[in-house]
N, C-alpha and C positions, 0 to 999 in steps of 0.2 A: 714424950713420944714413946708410944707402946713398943717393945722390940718384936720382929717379923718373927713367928710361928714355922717352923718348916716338919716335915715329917720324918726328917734326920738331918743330924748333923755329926760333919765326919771332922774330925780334930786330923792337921796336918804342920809341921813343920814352918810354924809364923805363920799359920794360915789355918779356916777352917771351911770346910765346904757345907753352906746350909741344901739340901734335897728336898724339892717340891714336888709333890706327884698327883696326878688329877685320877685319883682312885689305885687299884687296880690296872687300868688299862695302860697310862702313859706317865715318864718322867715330864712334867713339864718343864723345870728348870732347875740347874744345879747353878748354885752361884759361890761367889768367893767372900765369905764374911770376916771380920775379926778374929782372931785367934779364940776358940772357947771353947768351954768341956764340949765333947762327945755326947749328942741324945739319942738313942734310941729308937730304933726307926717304929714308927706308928702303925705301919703296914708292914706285906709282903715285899711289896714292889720296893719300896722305899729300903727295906733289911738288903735286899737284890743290891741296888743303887752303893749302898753304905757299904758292901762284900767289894761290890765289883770295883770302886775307887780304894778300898785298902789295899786289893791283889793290884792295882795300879802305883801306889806309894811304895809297895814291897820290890816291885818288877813292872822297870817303867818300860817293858816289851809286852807288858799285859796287851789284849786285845778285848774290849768291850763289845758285849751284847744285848745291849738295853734298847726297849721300846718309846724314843723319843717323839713326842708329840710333833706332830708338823706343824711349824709355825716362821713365819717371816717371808719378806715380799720375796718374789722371783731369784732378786739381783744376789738377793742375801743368800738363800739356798745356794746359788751356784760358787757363792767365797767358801759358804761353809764346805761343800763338797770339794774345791780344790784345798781347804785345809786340812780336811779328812784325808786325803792323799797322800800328805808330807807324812815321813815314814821318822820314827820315832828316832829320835840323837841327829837328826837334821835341822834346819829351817829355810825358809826362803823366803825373799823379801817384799814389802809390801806395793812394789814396782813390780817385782816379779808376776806376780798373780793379777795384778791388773793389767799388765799387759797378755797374759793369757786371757783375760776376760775380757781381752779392750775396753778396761777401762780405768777411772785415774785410780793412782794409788790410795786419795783420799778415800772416794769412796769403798775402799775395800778397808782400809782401815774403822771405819763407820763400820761396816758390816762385821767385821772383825769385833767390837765392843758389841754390839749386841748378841752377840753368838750367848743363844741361853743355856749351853750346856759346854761350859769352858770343863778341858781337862777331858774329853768326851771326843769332843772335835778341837784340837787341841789347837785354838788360835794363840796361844802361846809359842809358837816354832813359826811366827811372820815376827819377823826382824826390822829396820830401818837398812835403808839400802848404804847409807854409811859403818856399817856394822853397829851400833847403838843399839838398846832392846826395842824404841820406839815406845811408843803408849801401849795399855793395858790396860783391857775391861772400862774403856774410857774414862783412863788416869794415865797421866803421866811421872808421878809419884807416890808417896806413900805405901803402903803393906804390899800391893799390889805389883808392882816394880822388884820387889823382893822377894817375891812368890814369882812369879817371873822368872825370875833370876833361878831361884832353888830348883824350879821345873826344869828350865833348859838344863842346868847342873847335874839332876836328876838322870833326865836321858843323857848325857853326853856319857853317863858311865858303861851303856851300853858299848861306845867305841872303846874300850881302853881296856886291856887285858887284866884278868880278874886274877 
């Protein structure tokens, strides 16, 4: 199996972000890969992408300003926008937002793994309503659960006196 091409990739803490970008004009996808060296971004856009998630790993109060591609059905845009919302060293649970959206918590969790631009729109802060972290990036284990983990860890430092 050939390994996936991206147009950067950003080296993170047990984790690395590969960046997909459809030219110039739009981020299509950031995703969460195995830990591996740091590439180079290919483009502009993509250098932009690889900046703006390092000042995000530095200062998880960063705020993002990237031209993300519009993609995914109705249902999904409106999870992602209420996950955009939750404000950084928070989270809320995956009951919580489907009952804002009237609807099951399943399917906001569904929507929640597809979200193509993790760490962006940060579906990482929807929780299990028993306090558990719940699934990730449509995993319940693995690297992903640890990253996870390191993110919310991440912001929580925001509450705690420096």
């Amino acid at each position: 199996m050939t390994e996936r091409t991206y147009d950067a990739v950003v080296a993170a803490p047990g984790f690395s972000l590969g960046v997909s970008c459809d030219g110039e004009d739009w981020v299509e996808e950031i995703e969460f890969i195995e830990p591996r060296r740091e590439q180079k971004a290919r483009t502009p856009l993509a250098a932009e992408v690889a900046r703006q998630l390092h000042a995000y790993l530095e200062d998880p109060d960063f705020v993002f300003g990237l031209p993300l591609k519009p993609s995914g059905t109705p249902f999904q845009r409106r999870v992602w926008e209420q996950i955009a919302a939750i404000p950084c060293g928070r989270t809320h649970t995956y009951g919580e937002l489907a009952k804002n959206l009237s609807n099951a918590p399943r399917a906001v969790g569904q929507a929640c793994g597809a979200n193509p631009f993790p760490i962006v729109v940060p579906c990482h802060r929807v929780v299990a309503s028993d306090g558990g972290l719940g699934g990730f990036a449509r995993n319940r284990g693995g690297f992903l659960l640890e990253t996870k983990r390191w993110l919310l860890a991440h912001e929580q430092r925001l509450n705690k006196p420096r």
